[in-house]
C-alpha positions in Angstrom: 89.9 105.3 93.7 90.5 107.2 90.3 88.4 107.5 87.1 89.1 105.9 84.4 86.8 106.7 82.3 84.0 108.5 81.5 81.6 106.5 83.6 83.7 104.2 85.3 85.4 104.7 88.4 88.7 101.7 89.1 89.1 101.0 93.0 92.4 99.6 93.9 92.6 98.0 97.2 96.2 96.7 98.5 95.0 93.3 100.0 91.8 91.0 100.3 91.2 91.9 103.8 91.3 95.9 102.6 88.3 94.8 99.5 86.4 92.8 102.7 85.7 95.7 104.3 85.4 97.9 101.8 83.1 95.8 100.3 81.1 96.5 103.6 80.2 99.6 103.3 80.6 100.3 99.1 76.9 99.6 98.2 75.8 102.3 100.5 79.1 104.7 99.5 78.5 104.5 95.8 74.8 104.5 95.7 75.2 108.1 97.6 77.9 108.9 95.5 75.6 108.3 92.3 72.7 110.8 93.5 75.2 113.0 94.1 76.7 113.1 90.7 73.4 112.7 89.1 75.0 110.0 87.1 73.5 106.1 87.8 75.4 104.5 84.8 78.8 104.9 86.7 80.7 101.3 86.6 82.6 100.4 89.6 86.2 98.4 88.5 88.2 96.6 91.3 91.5 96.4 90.8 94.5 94.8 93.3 96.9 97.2 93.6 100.3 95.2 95.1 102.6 97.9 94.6 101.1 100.0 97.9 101.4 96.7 100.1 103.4 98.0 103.3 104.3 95.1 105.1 105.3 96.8 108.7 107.0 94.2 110.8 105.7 94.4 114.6 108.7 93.9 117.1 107.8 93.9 120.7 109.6 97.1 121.6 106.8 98.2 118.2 104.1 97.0 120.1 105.2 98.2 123.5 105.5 101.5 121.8 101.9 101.1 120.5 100.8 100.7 124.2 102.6 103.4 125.7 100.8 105.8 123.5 97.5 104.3 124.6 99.1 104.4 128.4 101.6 106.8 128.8 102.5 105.5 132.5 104.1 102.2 130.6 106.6 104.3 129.6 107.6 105.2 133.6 107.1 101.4 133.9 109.8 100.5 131.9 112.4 103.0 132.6 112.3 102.1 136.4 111.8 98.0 135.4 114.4 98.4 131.8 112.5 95.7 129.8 114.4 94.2 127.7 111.9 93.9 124.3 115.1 92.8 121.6 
C-alpha cells in the first residue's frame, strides 16, 4: 500500500486469494484510516502486483519441517525411525 497521489492510496496485492481477504476486512481498515487522517475523499486503487509472487514449493521433508516446529518430538521420531521424505 503506497500513495499515489494526493488523495489516492494504490493497494497491490500479489494474488486473488491475497485481494479476497483483504477485501474482508478493508471497509472497516480504511474507514478508520479516514477519521484518522481527517481526510474522507481518499480513493482506494487496487492494483495486481505479479512481481512479489513467491511461489514456495512444499516438499515433504518442507512440510515435515513445518510440523516439527509445531511438535518438536517429530524430530526424535525421525532420527530414531530415518524417514525417508525425498
Amino acid at each position: 500500500m503506497f500513495k499515489s497521489a494526493e488523495n489516492q492510496i494504490t493497494v497491490s496485492y500479489p494474488s486473488d486469494s491475497a485481494k479476497v481477504e483483504f477485501d474482508k476486512i478493508s471497509g472497516e481498515f480504511f474507514n478508520h484510516f479516514k477519521r484518522k487522517v481527517h481526510n474522507y475523499s481518499i480513493e482506494i486503487e487496487y492494483k495486481r502486483d505479479f512481481e512479489n509472487l513467491k511461489v514456495e514449493v512444499m516438499t515433504k521433508r518442507k512440510i515435515f519441517e513445518k510440523f516439527i516446529e509445531k511438535n518438536p518430538l517429530l524430530k526424535d521420531l525421525d532420527d530414531l525411525m530415518r524417514f525417508d521424505l525425498t
